[in-house]
Structure formats: structure tokens, C-alpha cells
C-alpha positions as CSV (number, residue, x, y, z in Angstrom):
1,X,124.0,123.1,87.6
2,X,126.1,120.2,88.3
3,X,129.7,120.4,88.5
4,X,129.8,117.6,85.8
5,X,128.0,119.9,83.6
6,X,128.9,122.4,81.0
7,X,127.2,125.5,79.7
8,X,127.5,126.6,76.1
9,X,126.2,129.9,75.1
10,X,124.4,129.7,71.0
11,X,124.8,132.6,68.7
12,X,120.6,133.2,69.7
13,X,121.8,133.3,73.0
14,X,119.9,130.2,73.9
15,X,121.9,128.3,77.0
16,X,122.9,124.6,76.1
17,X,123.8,121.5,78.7
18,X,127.3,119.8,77.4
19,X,128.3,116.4,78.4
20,X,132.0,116.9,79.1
21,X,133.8,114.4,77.2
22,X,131.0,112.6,74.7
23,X,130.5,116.1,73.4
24,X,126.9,115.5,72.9
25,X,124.4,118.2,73.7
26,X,121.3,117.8,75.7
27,X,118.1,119.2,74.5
28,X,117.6,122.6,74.5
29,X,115.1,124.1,76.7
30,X,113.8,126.2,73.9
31,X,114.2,125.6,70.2
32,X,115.3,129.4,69.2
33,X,114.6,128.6,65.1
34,X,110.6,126.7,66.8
35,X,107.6,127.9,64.8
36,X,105.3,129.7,66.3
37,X,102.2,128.6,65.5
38,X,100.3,130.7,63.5
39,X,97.3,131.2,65.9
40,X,99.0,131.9,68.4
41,X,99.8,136.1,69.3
42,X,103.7,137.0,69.7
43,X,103.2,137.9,73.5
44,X,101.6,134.4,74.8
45,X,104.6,132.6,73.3
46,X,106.9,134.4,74.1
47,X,105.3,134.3,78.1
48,X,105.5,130.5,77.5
49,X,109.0,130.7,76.9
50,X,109.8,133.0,79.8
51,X,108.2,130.3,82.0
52,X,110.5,127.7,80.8
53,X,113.3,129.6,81.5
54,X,112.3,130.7,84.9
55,X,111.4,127.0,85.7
56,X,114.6,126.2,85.2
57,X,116.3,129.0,87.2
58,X,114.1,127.6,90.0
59,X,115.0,123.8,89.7
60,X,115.4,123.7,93.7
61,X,111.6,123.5,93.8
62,X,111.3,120.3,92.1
63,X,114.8,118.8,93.6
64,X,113.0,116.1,96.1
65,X,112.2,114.6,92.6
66,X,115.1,114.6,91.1
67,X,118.6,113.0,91.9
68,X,119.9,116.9,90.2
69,X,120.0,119.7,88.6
70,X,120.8,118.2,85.4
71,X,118.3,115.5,85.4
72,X,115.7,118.5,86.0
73,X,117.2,120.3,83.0
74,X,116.4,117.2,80.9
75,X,113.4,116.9,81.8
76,X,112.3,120.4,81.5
77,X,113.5,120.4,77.7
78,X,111.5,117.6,77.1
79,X,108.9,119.3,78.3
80,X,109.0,122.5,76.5
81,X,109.3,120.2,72.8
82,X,106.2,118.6,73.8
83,X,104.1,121.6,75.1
84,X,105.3,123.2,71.7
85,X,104.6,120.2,69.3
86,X,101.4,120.1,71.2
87,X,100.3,123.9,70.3
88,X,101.6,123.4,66.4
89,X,98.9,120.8,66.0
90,X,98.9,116.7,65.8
91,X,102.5,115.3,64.7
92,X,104.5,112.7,66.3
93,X,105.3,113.7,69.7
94,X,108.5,113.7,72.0
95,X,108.0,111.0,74.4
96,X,108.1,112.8,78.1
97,X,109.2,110.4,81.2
98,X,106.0,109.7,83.2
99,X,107.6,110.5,86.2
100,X,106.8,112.9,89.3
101,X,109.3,114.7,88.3
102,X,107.9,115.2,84.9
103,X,104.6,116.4,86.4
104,X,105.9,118.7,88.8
105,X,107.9,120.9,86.2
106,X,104.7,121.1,84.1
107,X,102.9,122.4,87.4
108,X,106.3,124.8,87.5
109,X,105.4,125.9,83.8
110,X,101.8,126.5,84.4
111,X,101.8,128.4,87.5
112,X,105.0,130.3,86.1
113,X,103.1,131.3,82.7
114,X,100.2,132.5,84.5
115,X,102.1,135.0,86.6
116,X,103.8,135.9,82.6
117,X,100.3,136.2,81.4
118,X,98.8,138.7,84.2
119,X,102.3,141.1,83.5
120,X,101.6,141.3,80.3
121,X,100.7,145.2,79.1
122,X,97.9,143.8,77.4
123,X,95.1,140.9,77.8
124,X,95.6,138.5,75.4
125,X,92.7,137.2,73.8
126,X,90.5,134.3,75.8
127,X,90.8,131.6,73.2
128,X,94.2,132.0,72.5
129,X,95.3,131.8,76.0
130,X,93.0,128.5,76.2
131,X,94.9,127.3,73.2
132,X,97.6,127.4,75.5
133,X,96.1,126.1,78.7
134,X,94.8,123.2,76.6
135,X,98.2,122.1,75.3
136,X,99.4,122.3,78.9
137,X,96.6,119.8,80.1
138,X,97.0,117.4,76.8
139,X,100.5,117.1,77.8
140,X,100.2,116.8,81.6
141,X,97.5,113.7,80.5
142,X,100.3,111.9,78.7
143,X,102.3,112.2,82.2
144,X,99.6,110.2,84.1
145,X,101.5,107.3,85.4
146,X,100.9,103.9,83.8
147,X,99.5,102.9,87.0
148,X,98.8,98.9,85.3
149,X,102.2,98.5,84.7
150,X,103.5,100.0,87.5
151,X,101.0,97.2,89.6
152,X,102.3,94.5,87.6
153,X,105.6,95.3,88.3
154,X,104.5,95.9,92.1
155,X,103.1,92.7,92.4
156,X,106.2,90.7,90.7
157,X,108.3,92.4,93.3
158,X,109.9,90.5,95.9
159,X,107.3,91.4,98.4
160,X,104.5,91.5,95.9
161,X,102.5,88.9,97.5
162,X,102.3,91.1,100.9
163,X,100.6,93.7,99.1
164,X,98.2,91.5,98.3
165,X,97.7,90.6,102.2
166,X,97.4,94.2,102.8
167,X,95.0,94.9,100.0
168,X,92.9,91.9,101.1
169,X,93.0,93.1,105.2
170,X,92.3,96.6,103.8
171,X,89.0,95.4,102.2
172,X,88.0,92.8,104.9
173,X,88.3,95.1,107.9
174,X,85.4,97.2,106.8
175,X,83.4,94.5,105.9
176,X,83.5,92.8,109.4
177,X,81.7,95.9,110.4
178,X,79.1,96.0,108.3
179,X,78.5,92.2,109.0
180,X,77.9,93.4,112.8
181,X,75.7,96.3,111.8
182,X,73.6,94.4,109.5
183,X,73.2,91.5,112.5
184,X,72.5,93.9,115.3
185,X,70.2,95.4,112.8
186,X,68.3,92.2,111.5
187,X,68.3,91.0,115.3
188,X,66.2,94.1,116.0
189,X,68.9,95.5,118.9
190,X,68.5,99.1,117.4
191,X,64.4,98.7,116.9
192,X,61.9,96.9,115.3
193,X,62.2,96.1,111.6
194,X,59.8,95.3,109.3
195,X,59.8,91.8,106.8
196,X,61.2,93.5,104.0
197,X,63.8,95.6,106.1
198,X,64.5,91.9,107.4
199,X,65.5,90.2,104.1
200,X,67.3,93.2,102.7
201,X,69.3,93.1,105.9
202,X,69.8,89.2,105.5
203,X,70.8,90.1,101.6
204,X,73.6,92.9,103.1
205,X,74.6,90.3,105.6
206,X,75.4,87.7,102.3
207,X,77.0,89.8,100.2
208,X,78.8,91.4,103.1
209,X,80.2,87.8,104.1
210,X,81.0,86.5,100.8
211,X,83.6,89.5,100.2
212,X,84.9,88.9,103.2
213,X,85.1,85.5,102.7
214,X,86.9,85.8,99.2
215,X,89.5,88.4,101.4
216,X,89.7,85.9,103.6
217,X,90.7,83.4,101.0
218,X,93.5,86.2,99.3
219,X,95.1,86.4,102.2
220,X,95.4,82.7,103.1
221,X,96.3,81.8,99.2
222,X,99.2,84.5,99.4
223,X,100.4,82.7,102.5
224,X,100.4,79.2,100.9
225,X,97.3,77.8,102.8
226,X,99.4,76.8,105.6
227,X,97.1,77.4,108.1
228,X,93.9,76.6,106.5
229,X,93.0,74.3,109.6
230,X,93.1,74.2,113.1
231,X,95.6,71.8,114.2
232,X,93.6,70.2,117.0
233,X,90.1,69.0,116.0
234,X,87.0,69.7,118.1
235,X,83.5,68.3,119.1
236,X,80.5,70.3,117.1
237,X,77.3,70.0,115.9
238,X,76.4,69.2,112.0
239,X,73.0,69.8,111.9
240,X,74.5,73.1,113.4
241,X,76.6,73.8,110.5
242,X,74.1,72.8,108.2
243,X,71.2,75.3,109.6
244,X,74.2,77.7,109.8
245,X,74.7,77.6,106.1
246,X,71.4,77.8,105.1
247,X,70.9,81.1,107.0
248,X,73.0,82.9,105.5
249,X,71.9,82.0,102.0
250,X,68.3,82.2,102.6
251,X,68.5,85.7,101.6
252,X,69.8,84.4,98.4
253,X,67.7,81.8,98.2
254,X,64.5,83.3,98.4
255,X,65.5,86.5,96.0
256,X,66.0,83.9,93.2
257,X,62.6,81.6,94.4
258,X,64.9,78.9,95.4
259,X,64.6,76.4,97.9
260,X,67.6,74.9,100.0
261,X,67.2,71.4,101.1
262,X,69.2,70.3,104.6
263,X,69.9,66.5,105.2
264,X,71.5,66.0,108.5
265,X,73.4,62.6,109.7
266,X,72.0,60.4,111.7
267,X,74.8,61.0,114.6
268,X,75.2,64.4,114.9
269,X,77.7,65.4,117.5
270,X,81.3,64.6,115.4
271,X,84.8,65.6,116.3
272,X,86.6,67.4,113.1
273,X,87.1,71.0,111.9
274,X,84.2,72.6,112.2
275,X,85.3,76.2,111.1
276,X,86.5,74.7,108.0
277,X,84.1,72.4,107.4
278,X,81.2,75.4,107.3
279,X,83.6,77.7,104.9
280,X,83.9,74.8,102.1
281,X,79.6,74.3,102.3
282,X,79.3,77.6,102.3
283,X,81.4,78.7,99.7
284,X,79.7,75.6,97.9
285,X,76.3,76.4,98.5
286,X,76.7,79.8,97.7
287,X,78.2,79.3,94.2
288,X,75.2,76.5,93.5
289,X,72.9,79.1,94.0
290,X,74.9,81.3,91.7
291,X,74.5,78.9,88.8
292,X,70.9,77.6,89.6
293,X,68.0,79.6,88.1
294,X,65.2,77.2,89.2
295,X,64.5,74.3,91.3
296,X,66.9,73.8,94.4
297,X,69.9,73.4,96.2
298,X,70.7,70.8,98.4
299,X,73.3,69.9,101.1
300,X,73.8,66.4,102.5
301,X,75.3,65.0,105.2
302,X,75.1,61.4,104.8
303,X,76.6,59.0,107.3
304,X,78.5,56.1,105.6
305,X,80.1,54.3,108.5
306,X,80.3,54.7,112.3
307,X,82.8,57.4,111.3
308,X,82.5,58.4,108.0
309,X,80.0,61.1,107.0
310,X,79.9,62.3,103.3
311,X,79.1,65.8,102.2
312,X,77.4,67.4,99.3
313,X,76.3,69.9,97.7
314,X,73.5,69.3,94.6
315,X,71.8,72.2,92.5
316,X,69.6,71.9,89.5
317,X,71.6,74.3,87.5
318,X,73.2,74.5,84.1
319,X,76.5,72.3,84.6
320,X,80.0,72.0,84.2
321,X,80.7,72.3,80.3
322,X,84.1,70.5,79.6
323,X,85.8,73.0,78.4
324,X,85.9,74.3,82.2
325,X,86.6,70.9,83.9
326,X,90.0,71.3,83.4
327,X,90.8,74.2,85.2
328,X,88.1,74.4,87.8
329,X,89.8,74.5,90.8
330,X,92.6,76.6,89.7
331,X,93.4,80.1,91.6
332,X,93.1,83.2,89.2
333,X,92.2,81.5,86.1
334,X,92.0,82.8,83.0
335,X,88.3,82.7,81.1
336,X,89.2,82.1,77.2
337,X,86.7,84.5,76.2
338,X,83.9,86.7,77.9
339,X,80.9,85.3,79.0
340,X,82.3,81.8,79.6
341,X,81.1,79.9,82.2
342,X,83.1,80.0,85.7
343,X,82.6,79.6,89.1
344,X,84.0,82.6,89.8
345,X,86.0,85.4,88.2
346,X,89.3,84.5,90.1
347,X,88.7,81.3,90.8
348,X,89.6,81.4,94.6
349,X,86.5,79.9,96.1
350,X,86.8,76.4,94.7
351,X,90.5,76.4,95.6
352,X,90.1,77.1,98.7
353,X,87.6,74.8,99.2
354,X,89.6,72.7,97.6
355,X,92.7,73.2,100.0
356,X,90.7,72.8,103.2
357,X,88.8,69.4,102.1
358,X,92.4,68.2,101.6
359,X,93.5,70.1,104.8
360,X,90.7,67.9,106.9
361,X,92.0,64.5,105.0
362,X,89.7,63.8,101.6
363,X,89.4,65.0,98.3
364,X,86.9,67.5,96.9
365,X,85.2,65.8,93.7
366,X,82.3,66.7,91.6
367,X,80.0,65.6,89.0
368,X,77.8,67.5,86.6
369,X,75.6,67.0,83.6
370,X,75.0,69.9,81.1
371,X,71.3,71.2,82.1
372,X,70.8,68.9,84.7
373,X,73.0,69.9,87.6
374,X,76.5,69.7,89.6
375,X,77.1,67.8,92.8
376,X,80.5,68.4,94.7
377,X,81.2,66.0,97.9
378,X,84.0,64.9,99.7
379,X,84.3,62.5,102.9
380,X,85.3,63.4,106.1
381,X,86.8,60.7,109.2
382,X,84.6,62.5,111.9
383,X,84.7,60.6,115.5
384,X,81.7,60.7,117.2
385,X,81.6,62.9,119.9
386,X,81.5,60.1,122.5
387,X,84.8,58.5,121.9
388,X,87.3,58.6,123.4
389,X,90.1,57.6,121.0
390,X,90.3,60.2,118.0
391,X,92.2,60.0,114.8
């Protein structure tokens, strides 16, 4: 024990922990004047308290969990109240720390009254001894971690919004593999493969790049969006990112019977942000074919001055109702009850897109009409190629 702590002997003999000065008395590791439970034979509770003791006469072995002796003692009695309230039946139990600690005394206990139960001079009866074992597990349940709370609390944490970083790495690394299997393998690099093989490779490719598109969009909303954009813009192709786009969501396309409409400018080669530029239509296009059952989707590029092109995205879907107008391009929104209509279950997609249009100098606006569609466009200063002045 401590040398703060005190050991008081009861008439029963049972050993009790004093707190010098406050006089209080801890719990006792064994309640002396404890019920036995009537099903439960003599020599199986009296092995259960044996193990108790023992655990405690071999606190070094839970130590790294505990900042003491005494603070194991604790613990322990708690422990023995609640394995014995367990055994007499439902009743209002003592609350037991959910703590490591917690759960490596009732390991202590288990193992300890197993070794008590093969001593004994005779084999107690199977079904009492599971009575026991049972109690045991029904406590060591209740010392499962509140692993919700203790994410919450993770996440509030100083450094909560670098777990989320890591999580979001931790998910997209994988996934950039199985983007280059599923190419190689839809390329035919590793043998021939048949149409269907094809489009369920083109479907593996989709998915696989719209998770990591969404980590993508974690990491880069935990970091504040600063670097959304490349600072220096370059010379690229629209009718590139346009056919770009539309690849990648055939697959999608064609498993809902859905056809995706390109309209290219009449200038093509621009100077902008290409990179971003394909994430927004992407992430656009995708979430149009989301929320379109039949008809199309379509995305425009429509030239409306020497360098001015206009972008959009149109389905024939169901619409915006009001009710979600409000907080459409809000990260990790709330839906208000289940089944409500939203873009997505987080809400990151639209944010992001709606970060990088403002990144590249424009505004990302929409209109929608309840069972007729949504449109969402923005408009971009894009150089032509040629010139030789930009910005």
C-alpha cells in the first residue's frame, strides 16, 4: 500500500483502507455480512472471494494502469460490489470506472478464480459455475469504454482537427490503389476483359474516386481550404475536362439508364485552374446523377465573352425543396429528420465546391424547381490560351 494509507483490521477480520485524517473508509474489498445468493454453493463463493483477495495481494500486475496501490484497491472493491450485486440478481448497481484499469483487475479476478475453482476438492456443478462466469462477463460489458464520448472529447481536443487529417489520409491511401488497380485492370494491362468486367471495373473506379475525393475534401476542410488552388494558373483543355468528367461517371450513368450531355466552348484552350475546375464538375455531376432517376444530366461550358466561359451542371431530378436551400452548402449539416433530402450526408461536397469556385474568383449559384430539376453554375475569367497578358 501507499505510505498515505492506513490498514484497519474488522472484528470479521476483513482488511479496510483508512484515509488518514478525513477518517473515511474506502470500500471494502469484500462485504463480510454480503448474501450469498441462494443458488450459489458455499465453495464457488467463497473461491470468488479468495480471488479478490489474491488480486489484491498482486496489485503490481495491474500497476502500469494505475498511478497506485491505492487507486488499485479502489477499484478492486468496486469491483467485487458489482460482480456480487451482479450474482444476487437485477438491483441497482455500483457504478464501476470504465477504465483500463477497471478491466484489467476483472481479468485479475477471472483468471485468479479459475485457478480457485480447479483446487477445489470437489467439481462444482456446471451451471453454477456459469452463474458465476456470467456475472463476470455482465460486469466486464459495463467496462467497455464509451468509445462515442471518448471521440467527442478526442475531436474537441486541441489537436482534434489532426486526427481528422489522419483518419482521412488513412482511408484515402488505400483507395489510391485500388483506383490504379481497377485502371490497369479496365485498360486491359493484366489481360483481356470482357464488356461487363469493363463496366463493373468503370463502377469500382467511381466509387473508388468519389471516397477519395470526399477524403480528399476532410483533409483540406480541417486545414481551412487554404490551399484549394494552385497559385499560378495554367493553359488546358475544356473539352478535356469535360470528356474527363464524363468518364468517370459513365459507369454511373449507364447503371441508372442515364445519359450525360457535354457542351464544350467555342474556344477551347483557356488559362485557369484546371485541377480545380474538374473537382467542382465532378463533384457536381456526380451528385446530379445522385438525385436524377430519369432523363439526363448535362454539363455546359458556354462562352459568354472573349474571356468569360460559364459552367453548369443541369439534371432532370427531383429538386431543391426550401426547407434545404438554407443550409445547402454548409459542411457537416445536420438533416432535421431521417430521410430528408441532402446532397450529401456531411455535406462536404458542395462546400468544397463551393470553396474552390470562390478560390478561382466567382460564386457557385443554383436554381431548382421541385420535380423539374437543379442547375448549379458559376463563371470563370479564363484567358485564352494565346494571350499573352493574363489576369
Amino acid at each position: 500500500m501507499t505510505p498515505e494509507t492506513a490498514i484497519s483490521t474488522s472484528a470479521s477480520g476483513e482488511r479496510r483502507r483508512v484515509s488518514p485524517g478525513s477518517g473515511s473508509v474506502a470500500p471494502r474489498l469484500w462485504d463480510p455480512d454480503a448474501p450469498r445468493p441462494a443458488a450459489l454453493e458455499p465453495a464457488l463463493w467463497d473461491a470468488l472471494h479468495r480471488a479478490v483477495l489474491a488480486t489484491e495481494a498482486q496489485w503490481e500486475r495491474a500497476i502500469e494502469h494505475a498511478s497506485g496501490a491505492e487507486e488499485i484497491a479502489t477499484h478492486l472493491a468496486l469491483l467485487s460490489t458489482a460482480i456480487r450485486q451482479q450474482l444476487m440478481g437485477p438491483a441497482d448497481s455500483v457504478e464501476v470506472p470504465r477504465t483500463a484499469l477497471s478491466r484489467r483487475l476483472l481479468g485479475l479476478v477471472r483468471g485468479v478464480f479459475l485457478e480457485q475453482v480447479e483446487g477445489l476438492p470437489t467439481v462444482p456443478q456446471s451451471g453454477q459455475l456459469l452463474l458465476v462466469l456470467a456475472a463476470l462477463e455482465q460486469v466486464s460489458e459495463r467496462l467497455e469504454a464509451d468509445w462515442s464520448q471518448h471521440f467527442t472529447d478526442r475531436l474537441s481536443a486541441p489537436d482534434g482537427l489532426e486526427l481528422v487529417v489522419e483518419v482521412a489520409h488513412d482511408l484515402r491511401s488505400p483507395l489510391t490503389s485500388i483506383l490504379f488497380l481497377a485502371e490497369t485492370l479496365q485498360r486491359g494491362r493484366s489481360g483481356t476483359v470482357n464488356a461487363v468486367q469493363e463496366r463493373q471495373l468503370g463502377l469500382i473506379y467511381s466509387a473508388a474516386f468519389g471516397l477519395s475525393s470526399v477524403a480528399s475534401d476532410v483533409i483540406e476542410l480541417a486545414r481551412g481550404g487554404d490551399r484549394l488552388v494552385d497559385l499560378d494558373p495554367i493553359p488546358f483543355s475544356v473539352t478535356d475536362i469535360l470528356e474527363s468528367v464524363r468518364d468517370i461517371v459513365q459507369p454511373i450513368a449507364e447503371e441508372k439508364s442515364l445519359a450525360v450531355r457535354l457542351t464544350a466552348p467555342e474556344a477551347d484552350f483557356r488559362i485557369g485552374h484546371p485541377v480545380a475546375l474538374s473537382r467542382v464538375l465532378l463533384n457536381l455531376t456526380t451528385n446530379a446523377l445522385k438525385f436524377t432517376a430519369e432523363g439526363f444530366v448535362e454539363v455546359v461550358a458556354r462562352q459568354t465573352g472573349p474571356r468569360r466561359v460559364e459552367f453548369s451542371v443541369r439534371d432532370t431530378g427531383r429538386g431543391i425543396p426550401p426547407q434545404s436551400m438554407a443550409s445547402l452548402f454548409e459542411p457537416f449539416r445536420r438533416r432535421q429528420k431521417p430521410g430528408e433530402y441532402a446532397f450529401s450526408g456531411s455535406g462536404l461536397g458542395l462546400s468544397i465546391c463551393r470553396k474552390l469556385v470562390e478560390a478561382m474568383g466567382s460564386t457557385l449559384q443554383v436554381e431548382t424547381q421541385q420535380g423539374t430539376g437543379t442547375r448549379f453554375y458559376f463563371e470563370l475569367d479564363l484567358p485564352l490560351a494565346g494571350e499573352t497578358h493574363v489576369g
